[in-house]
N, C-alpha and C positions, 0 to 999 in steps of 0.2 A: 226205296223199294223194300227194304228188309224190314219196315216197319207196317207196311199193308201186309206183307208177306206171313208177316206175324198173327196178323189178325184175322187170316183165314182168306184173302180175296191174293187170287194172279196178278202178280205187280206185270205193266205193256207200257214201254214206251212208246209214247204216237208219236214222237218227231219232237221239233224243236218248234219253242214259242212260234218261229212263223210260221210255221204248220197248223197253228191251232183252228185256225179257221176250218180246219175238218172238221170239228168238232162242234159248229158255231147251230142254230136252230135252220131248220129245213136242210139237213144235209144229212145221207144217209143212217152216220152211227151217232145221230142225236138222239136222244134220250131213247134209246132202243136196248133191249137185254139181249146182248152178244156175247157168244164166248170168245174164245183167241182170235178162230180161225176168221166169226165171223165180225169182228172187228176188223180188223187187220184187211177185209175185202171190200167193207165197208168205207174205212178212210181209204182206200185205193180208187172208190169209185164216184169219190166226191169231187166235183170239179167246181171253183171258182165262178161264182155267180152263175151256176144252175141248181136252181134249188126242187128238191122233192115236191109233189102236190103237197099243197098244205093241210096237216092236220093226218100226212098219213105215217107221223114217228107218231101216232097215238095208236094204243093197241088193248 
């Protein structure tokens, strides 16, 4: 973290490797430009096998 931190971006841990699937395509804080807060509500509101409409992390 001290090395993003360095380079100007907020270092966020999202969880652990099996967490990741928050992250994974069609789920809210995929490819979206979020700050802390709204990360952080983003993986909160992503659940296992319900995925976003498609195509609307496009913006």
């Amino acid at each position: 973290m001290d090395l993003t931190d360095g380079l100007g971006y907020e270092p966020f841990d999202a969880g652990s490797l099996a967490e990741s699937w928050r992250f994974e395509r069609a789920m809210p804080a995929y490819c979206a430009a979020l700050d802390r807060e709204g990360l952080q509500l983003a993986l909160a509101a992503a659940e296992r096998g319900r995925e976003v409409p498609d195509g609307s992390w496009r913006r």
